[in-house]
C-alpha positions as CSV (number, residue, x, y, z in Angstrom):
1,X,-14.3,-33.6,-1.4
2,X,-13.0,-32.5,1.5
3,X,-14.3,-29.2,4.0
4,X,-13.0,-26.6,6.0
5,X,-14.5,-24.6,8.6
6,X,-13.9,-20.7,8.9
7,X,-13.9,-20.2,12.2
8,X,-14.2,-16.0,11.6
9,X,-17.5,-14.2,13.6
10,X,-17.5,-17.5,16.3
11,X,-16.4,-16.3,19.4
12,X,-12.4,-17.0,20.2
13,X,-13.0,-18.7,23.5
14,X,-15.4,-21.3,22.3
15,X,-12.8,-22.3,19.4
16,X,-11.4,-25.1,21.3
17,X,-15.1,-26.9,21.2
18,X,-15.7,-25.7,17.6
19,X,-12.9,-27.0,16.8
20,X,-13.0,-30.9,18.2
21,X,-16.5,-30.8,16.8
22,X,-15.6,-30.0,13.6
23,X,-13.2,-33.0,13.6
24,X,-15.7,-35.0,15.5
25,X,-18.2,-34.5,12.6
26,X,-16.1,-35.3,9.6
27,X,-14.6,-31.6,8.9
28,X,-11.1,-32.0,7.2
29,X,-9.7,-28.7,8.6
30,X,-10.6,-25.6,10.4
31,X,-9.3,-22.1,9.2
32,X,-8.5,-18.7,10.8
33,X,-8.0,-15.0,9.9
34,X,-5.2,-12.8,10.3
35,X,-5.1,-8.9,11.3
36,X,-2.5,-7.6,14.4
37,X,-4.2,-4.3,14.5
38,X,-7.0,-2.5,13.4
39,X,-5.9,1.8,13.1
40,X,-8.6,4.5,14.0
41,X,-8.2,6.3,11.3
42,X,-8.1,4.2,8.1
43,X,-7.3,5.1,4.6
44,X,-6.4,2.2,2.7
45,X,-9.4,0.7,1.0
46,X,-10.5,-2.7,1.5
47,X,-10.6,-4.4,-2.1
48,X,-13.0,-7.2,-1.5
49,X,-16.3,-4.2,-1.0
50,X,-17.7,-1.9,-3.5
51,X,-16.8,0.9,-1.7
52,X,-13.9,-0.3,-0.1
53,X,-15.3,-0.7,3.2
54,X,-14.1,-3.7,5.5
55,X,-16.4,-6.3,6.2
56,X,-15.4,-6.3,10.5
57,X,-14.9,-3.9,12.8
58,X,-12.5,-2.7,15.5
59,X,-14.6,-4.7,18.2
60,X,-13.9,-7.7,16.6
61,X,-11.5,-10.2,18.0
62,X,-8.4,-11.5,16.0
63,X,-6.6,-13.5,17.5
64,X,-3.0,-14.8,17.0
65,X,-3.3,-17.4,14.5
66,X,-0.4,-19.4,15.7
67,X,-1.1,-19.3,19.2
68,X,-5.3,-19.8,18.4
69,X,-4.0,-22.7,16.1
70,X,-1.9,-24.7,19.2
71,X,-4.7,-24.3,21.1
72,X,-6.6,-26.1,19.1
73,X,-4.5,-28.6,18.0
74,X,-3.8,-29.6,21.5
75,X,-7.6,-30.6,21.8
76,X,-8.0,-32.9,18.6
77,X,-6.4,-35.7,16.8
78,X,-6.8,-35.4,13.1
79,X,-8.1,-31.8,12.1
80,X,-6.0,-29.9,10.2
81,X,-5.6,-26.3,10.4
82,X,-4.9,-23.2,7.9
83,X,-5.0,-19.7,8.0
84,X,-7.3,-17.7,5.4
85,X,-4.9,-16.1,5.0
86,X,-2.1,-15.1,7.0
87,X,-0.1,-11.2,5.5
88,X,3.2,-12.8,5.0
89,X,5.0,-9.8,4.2
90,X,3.9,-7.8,7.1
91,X,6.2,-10.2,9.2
92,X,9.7,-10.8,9.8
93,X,10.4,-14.2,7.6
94,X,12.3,-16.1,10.8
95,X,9.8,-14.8,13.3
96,X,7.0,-16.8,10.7
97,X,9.5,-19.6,10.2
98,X,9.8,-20.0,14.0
99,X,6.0,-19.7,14.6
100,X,4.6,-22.3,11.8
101,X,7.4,-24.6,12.1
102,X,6.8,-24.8,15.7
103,X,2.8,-25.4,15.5
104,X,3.5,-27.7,12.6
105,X,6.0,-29.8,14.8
106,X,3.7,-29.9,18.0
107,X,0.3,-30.7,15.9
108,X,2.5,-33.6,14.0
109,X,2.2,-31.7,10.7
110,X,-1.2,-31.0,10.9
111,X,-0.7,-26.9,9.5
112,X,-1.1,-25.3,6.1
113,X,0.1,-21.6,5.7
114,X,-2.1,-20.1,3.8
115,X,-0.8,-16.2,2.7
116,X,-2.2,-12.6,1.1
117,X,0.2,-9.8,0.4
118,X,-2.0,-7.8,2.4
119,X,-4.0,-4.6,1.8
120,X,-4.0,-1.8,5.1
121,X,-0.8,0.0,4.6
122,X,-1.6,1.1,7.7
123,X,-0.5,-2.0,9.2
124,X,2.7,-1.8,7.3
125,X,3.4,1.2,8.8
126,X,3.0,0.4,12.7
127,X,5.1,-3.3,12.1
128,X,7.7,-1.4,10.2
129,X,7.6,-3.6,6.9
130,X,7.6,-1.5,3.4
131,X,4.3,-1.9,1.6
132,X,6.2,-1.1,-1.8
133,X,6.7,-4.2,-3.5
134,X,5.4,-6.3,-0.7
135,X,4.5,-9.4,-3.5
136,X,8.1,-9.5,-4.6
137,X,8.9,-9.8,-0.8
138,X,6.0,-12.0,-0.3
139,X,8.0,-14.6,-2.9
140,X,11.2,-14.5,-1.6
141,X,9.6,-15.0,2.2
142,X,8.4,-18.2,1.0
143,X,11.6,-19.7,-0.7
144,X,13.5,-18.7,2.9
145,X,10.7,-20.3,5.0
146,X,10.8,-23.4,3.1
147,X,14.7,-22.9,3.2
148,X,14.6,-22.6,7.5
149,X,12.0,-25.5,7.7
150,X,14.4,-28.0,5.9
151,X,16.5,-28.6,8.8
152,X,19.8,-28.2,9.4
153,X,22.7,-25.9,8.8
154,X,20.8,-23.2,5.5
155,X,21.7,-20.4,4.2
156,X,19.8,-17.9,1.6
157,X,21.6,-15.0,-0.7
158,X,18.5,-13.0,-2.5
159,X,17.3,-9.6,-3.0
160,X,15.6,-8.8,0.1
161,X,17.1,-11.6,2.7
162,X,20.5,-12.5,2.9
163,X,22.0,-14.7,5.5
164,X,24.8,-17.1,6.0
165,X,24.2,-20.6,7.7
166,X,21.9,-20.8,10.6
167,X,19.5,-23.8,12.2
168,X,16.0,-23.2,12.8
169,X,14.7,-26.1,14.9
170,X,12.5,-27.9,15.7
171,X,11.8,-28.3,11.7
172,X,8.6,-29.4,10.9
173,X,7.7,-33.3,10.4
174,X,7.2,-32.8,6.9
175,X,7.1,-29.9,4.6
176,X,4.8,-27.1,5.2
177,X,2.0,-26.3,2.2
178,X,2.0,-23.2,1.7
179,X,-1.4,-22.0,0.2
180,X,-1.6,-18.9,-2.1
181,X,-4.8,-16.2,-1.7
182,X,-6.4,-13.4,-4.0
183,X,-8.1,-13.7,-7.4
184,X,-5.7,-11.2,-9.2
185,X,-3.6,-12.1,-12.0
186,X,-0.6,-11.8,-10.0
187,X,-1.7,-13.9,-7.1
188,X,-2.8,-16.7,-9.7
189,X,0.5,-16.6,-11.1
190,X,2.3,-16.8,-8.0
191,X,0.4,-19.9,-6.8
192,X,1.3,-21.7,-9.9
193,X,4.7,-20.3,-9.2
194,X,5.6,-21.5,-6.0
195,X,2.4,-22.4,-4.1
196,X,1.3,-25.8,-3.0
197,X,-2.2,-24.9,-3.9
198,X,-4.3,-21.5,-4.1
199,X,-7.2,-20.4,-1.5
200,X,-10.1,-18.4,-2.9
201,X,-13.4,-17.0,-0.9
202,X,-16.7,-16.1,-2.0
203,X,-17.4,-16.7,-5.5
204,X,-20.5,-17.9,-7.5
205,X,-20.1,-21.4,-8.9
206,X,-19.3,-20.1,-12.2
207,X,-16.9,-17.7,-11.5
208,X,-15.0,-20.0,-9.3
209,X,-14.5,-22.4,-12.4
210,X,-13.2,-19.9,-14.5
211,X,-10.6,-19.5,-11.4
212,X,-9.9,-22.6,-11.4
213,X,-9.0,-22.8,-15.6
214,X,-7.2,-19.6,-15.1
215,X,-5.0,-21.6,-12.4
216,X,-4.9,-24.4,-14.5
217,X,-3.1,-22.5,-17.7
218,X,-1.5,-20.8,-15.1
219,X,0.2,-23.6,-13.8
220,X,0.8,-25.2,-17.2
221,X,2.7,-22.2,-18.3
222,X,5.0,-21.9,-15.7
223,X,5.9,-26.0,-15.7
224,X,4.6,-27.0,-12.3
225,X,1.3,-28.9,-13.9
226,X,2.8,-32.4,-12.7
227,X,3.3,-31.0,-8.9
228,X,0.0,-31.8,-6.5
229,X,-1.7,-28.6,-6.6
230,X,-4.8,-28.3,-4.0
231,X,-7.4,-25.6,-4.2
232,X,-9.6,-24.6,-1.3
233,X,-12.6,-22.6,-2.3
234,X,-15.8,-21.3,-1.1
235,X,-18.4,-21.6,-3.9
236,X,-21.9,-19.3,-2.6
237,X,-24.2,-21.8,-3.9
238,X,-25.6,-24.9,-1.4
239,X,-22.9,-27.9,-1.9
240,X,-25.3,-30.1,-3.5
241,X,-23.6,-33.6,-4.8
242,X,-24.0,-32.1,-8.5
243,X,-22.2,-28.9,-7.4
244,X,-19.3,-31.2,-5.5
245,X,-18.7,-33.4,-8.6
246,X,-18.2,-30.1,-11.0
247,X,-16.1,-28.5,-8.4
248,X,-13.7,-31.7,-8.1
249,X,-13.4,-31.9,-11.8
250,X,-11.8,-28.5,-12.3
251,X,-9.3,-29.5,-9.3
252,X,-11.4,-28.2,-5.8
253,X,-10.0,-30.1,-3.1
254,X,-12.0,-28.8,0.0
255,X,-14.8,-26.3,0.2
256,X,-14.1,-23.4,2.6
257,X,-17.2,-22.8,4.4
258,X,-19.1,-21.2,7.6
259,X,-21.7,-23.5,9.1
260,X,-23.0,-20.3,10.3
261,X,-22.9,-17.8,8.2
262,X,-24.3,-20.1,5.7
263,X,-27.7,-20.0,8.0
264,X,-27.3,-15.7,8.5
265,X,-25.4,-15.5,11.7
266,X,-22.5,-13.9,11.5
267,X,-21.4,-13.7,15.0
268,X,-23.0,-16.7,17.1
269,X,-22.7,-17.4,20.7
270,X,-20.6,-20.9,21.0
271,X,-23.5,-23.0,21.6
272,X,-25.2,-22.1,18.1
273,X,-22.0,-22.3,16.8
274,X,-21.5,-25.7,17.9
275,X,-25.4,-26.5,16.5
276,X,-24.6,-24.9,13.5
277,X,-21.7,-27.1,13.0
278,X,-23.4,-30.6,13.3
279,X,-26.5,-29.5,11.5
280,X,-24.1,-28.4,8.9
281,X,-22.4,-31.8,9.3
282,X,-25.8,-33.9,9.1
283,X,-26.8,-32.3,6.1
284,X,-24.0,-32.4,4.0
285,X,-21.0,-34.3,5.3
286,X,-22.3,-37.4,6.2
């Protein structure tokens, strides 16, 4: 089994050092959030609350992903790096192309693109990209990405993007995963679908199996059971052995996971980050 650090609440200047320890300690893979703005006035309702109210606040840092994620890579070796998750469809698809190939080519491959159809119209709005059918965008974006990171001369003819040949380089050492977020029934049939594996947060152990089952019929009705399929999960329960071994037999590949949140601090200065970290390490990696 592997694990993944979320790097959200840690302050953004200290991620460099969160980061090496992380991969100093035996963590497979850090990940980061995604938001470019945060409106004043907010009506969209944030679907992961009772009441719809977001779990951060406009004082909150969010940095670029891409540019947090070279940073970062530029300062380790091994760890590998995803975002949890990254709105696809809010972006232009050659501006992400550009972006993710680029990381993935200067960190030797070491990226995973992990991707939500979003929720804050809002957003939507001030980038300019229709929220109306954003998921049937959202699949599309990733059959062009895939498309521009081949290499070479590509073209694409679909609904929503057509071009004629064009080169996107430098193309990434190896293909891109692309990991698939959200717990509804469309986002578990797109990651059987077309995603390389699917990324869930914040659910008890028992719920998080029945995800995974769902995936698994998911993925056997649309023919893609024989492709490797990762999922990257955090279960709310201590990752006792017992726990691991159930979660790797129904398909969890890494547990996604917050040293420090898992102690009660949500927003830590780097130093008890760091501590948090290698206690986390000591008492359940090693």
């Amino acid at each position: 089994m592997r694990f993944c650090q979320a790097l959200i609440g840690a302050d953004p200047l200290g991620w460099n050092r969160i980061a090496a320890t992380a991969e100093a300690v035996g963590f497979d893979s850090v990940a980061v959030s995604d938001h470019v703005v945060y409106p004043s006035y907010l009506s969209s309702a944030y679907p992961y609350t009772p009441d719809g109210t977001p779990l951060f606040s406009p004082e909150e840092d969010w940095p670029d992903p891409w540019v947090a994620i070279g940073s970062m890579a530029a300062v380790t070796t091994t760890l590998r790096f995803l975002t949890n998750v990254y709105v696809l469809p809010l972006r232009n698809p050659f501006v992400v192309a550009k972006a993710v190939g680029t990381a993935a080519f200067l960190s030797g491959g070491r990226v995973g693109l992990g991707i939500g159809a979003g929720w804050m119209a809002e957003e939507f709005d001030l980038l300019e990209q229709p929220f109306a059918r954003r998921g049937a965008r959202m699949d599309e974006m990733v059959e062009v990405l895939r498309t521009l990171w081949s290499g070479g001369m590509v073209e694409h003819h679909g609904e929503f993007y057509d071009f004629d040949p064009v080169e996107m380089r430098p193309a990434p050492p190896a293909p891109v995963p692309v990991y698939v977020g959200g717990h509804s029934a469309a986002a578990f049939r797109r990651a059987a679908r077309l995603g390389d594996g699917w990324l869930g947060v914040q659910y008890p152990p028992d719920e998080l199996v029945r995800h995974c089952r769902t995936l698994r019929q998911e993925r056997e009705d649309a023919g893609t059971s024989d492709r490797p399929f990762e999922i990257i999960a955090s279960p709310l329960a201590v990752p006792t052995r017992d726990l691991l071994d159930e979660l790797d037999g129904e398909g969890v590949t890494t547990v996604l996971t917050s040293a420090w949140m898992a102690v009660g601090r949500n927003q830590p200065d780097v130093d008890a980050a760091v501590g948090c970290v290698e206690t986390f390490a000591d008492r359940f990696l090693r």
